[in-house]
C-alpha positions as CSV (number, residue, x, y, z in Angstrom):
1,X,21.0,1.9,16.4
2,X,23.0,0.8,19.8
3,X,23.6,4.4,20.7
4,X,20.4,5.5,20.0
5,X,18.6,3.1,22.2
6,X,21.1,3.4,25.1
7,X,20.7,7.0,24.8
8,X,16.8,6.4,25.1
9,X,17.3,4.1,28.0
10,X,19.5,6.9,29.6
11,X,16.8,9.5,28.9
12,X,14.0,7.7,30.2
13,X,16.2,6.0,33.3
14,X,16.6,9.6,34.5
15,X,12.8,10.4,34.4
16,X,12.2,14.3,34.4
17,X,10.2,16.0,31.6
18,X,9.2,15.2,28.6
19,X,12.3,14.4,25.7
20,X,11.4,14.2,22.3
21,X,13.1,12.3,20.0
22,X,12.8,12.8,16.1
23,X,13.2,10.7,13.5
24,X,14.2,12.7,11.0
25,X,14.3,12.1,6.8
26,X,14.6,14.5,3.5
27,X,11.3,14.8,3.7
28,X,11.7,17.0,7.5
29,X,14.8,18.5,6.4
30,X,13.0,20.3,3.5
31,X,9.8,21.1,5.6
32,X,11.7,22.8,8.4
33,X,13.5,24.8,6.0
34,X,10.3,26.8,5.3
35,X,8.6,26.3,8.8
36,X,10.0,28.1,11.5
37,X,7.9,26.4,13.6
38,X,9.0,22.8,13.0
39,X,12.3,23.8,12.9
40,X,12.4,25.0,16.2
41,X,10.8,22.0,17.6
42,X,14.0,19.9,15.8
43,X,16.5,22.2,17.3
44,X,15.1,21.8,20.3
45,X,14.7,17.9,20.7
46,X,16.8,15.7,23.1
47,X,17.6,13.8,20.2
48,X,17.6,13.6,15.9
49,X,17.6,9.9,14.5
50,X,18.9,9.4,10.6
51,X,15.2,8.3,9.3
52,X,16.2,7.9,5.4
53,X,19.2,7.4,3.2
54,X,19.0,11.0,2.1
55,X,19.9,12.0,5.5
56,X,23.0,9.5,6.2
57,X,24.4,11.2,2.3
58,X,24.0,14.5,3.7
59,X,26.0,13.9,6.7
60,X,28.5,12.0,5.1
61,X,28.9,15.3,3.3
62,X,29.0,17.5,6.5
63,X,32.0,15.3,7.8
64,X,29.9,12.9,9.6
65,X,31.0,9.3,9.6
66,X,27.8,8.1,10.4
67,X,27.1,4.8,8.1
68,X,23.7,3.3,9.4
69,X,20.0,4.7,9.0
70,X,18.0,4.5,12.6
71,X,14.2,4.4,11.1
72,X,11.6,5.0,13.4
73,X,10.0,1.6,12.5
74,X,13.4,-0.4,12.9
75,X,13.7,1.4,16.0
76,X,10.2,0.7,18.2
77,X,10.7,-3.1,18.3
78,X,14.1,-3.2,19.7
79,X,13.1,-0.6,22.5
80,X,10.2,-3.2,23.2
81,X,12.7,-5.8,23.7
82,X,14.2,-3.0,26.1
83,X,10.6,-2.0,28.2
84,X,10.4,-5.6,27.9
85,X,14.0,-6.4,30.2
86,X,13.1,-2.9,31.9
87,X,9.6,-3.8,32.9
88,X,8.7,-0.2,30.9
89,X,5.1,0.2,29.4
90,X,4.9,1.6,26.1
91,X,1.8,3.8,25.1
92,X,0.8,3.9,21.4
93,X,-0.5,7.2,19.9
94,X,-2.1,7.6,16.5
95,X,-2.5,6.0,13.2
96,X,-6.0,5.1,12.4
97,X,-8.3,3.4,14.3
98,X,-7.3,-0.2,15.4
99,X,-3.9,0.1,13.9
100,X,-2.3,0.6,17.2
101,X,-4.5,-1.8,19.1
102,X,-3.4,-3.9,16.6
103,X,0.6,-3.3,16.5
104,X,-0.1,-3.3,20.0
105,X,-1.1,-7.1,19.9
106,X,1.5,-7.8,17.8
107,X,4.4,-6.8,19.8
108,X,3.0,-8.2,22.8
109,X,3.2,-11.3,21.1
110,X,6.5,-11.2,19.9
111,X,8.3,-9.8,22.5
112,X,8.0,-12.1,25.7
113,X,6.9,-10.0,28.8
114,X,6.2,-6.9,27.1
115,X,3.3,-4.8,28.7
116,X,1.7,-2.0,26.7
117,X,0.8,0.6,28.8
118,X,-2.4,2.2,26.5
119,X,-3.5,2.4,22.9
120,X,-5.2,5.5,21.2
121,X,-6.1,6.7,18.1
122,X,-7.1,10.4,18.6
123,X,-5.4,13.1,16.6
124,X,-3.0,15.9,16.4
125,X,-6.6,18.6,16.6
126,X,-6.6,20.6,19.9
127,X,-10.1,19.5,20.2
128,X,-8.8,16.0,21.0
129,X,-6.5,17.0,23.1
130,X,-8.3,17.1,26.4
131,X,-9.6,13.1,26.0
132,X,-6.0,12.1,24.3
133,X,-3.6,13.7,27.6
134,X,-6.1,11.9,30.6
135,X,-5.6,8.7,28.6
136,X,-1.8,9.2,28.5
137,X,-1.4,10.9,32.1
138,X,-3.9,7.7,34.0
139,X,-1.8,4.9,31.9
140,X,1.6,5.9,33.5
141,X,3.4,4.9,30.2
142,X,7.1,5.0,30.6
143,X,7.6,5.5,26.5
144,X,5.1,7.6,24.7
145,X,4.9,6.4,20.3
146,X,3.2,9.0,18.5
147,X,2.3,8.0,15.0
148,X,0.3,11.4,13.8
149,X,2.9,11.7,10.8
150,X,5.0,14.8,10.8
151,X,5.3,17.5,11.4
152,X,2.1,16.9,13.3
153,X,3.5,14.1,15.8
154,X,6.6,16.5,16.2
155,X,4.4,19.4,17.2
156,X,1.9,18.2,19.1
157,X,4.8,17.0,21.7
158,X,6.4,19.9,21.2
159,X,2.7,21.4,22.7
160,X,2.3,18.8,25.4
161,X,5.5,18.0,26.4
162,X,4.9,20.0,30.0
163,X,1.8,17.8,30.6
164,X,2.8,14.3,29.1
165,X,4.5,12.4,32.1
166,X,6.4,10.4,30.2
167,X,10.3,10.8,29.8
168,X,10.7,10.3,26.6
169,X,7.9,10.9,23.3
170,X,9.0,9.6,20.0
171,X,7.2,10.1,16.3
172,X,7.6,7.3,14.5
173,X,4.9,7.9,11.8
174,X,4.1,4.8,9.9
175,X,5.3,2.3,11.9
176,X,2.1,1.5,13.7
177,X,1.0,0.7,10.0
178,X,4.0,-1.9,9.4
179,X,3.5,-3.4,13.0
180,X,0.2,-3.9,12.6
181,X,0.5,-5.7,8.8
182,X,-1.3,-3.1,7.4
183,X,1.2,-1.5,4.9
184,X,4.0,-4.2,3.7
185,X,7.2,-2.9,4.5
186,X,10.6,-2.6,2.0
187,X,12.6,-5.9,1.7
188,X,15.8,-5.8,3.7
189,X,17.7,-5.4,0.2
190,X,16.2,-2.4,-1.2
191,X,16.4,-0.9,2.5
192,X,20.2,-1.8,1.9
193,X,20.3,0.1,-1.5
194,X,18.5,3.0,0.3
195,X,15.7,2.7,-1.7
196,X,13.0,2.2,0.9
197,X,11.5,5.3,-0.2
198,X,10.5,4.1,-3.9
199,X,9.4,1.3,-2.8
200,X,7.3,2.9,-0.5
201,X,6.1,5.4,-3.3
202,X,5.5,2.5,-5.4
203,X,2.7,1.0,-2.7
204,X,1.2,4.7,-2.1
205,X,1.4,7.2,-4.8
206,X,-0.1,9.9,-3.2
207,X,3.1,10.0,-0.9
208,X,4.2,11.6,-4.0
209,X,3.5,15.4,-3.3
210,X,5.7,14.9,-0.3
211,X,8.2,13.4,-2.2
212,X,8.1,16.2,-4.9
213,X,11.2,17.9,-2.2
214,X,13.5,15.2,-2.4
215,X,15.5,16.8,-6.0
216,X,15.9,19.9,-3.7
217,X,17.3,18.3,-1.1
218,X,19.7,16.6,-3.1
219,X,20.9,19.4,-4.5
220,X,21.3,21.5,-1.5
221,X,23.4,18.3,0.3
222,X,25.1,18.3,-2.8
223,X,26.0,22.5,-3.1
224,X,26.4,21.8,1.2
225,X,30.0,20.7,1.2
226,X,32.2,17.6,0.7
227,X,32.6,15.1,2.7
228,X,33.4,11.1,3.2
229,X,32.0,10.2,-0.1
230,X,33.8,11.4,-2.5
């Protein structure tokens, strides 16, 4: 978590284009096996965050001796803290409407001086697009949080990213929902036991099409290599 937020703080210290910054679980992995698309768009990105359990095993096995997940939703309030010392405005994207108005609130009450820069709901269809970048571009956010759900947050900065303004664009997909007290997140010790996915299964079933990968990713980590766990 400390490198990936002073790596954020680098990236949007220096300003420029448009980074994006993915948050990546199983759930990606699998999806950007069989979409060309998406997977260029994860290539590409400035930088890939461990989202899930699944992912930490699976580097572990390449060699990796990374220990510590870095979830989108653990993520967004400590670089609050950080716009916050930085005097950075944050501008939510996505989720339905009044979720991000909402999370919005929230942090802004929980983390003194904290200025969010804009809220919007709009979507990842091109038809949206126009009304969704003029709100972006006349906020002059400094961190852009899209919450469209992936690969659709993915790829519609991936589309915009030349006509953002922001330095840095991150999709965090439900953590507008978990900010805003709208969907009850893991407890911290089944997030320890890397279970945070069943438990999140257990509150939505339908996530359960989308989970229908996760034996197939296990198996290819497991046919990848070996690594620091065994």
């Amino acid at each position: 978590m400390a490198g990936a937020v002073a790596e954020i703080e680098r990236m949007i210290e220096e300003g420029g284009p448009t980074r994006l910054v993915a948050t990546v679980n199983p759930e990606f992995v699998m999806r950007a096996r069989s979409d060309p698309r998406f997977w260029s768009v994860l290539e590409a990105a400035s930088l890939c965050l461990p989202d899930g359990a699944g992912v930490v095993w699976a580097m572990r096995r390449q060699g990796c001796p990374q220990r510590e997940r870095v979830t989108g939703s653990d993520l967004v309030p400590v670089l609050a803290a950080v716009c916050a010392r930085r005097g950075w405005r944050p501008f939510l994207l996505g989720a339905r409407p009044g979720v991000a108005a909402e999370a919005a609130r929230r942090l802004e009450a929980s983390v003194p001086g904290l200025r969010v820069a804009g809220v919007h709901a709009g979507s990842p269809r091109p038809e949206d697009d126009d009304e969704t970048l003029l709100r972006i571009m006349a906020a002059h956010p400094d961190l852009l949080l899209v919450a469209y759900g992936a690969p659709h947050q993915e790829l519609w900065i991936a589309r915009h990213r030349d006509r953002l303004g922001v330095p840095v664009a991150i999709g965090v997909g439900g953590c507008f929902d978990f900010l805003a007290g709208r969907v009850r997140r893991a407890p911290r010790w089944v997030q320890r036991l890397g279970l945070e996915w069943l438990w999140r299964l257990l509150l939505q079933p339908w996530r359960w099409r989308r989970m229908a990968v996760l034996p197939a990713y296990a198996v290819a980590v497991w046919r990848s290599g070996r690594g620091a766990d065994e």
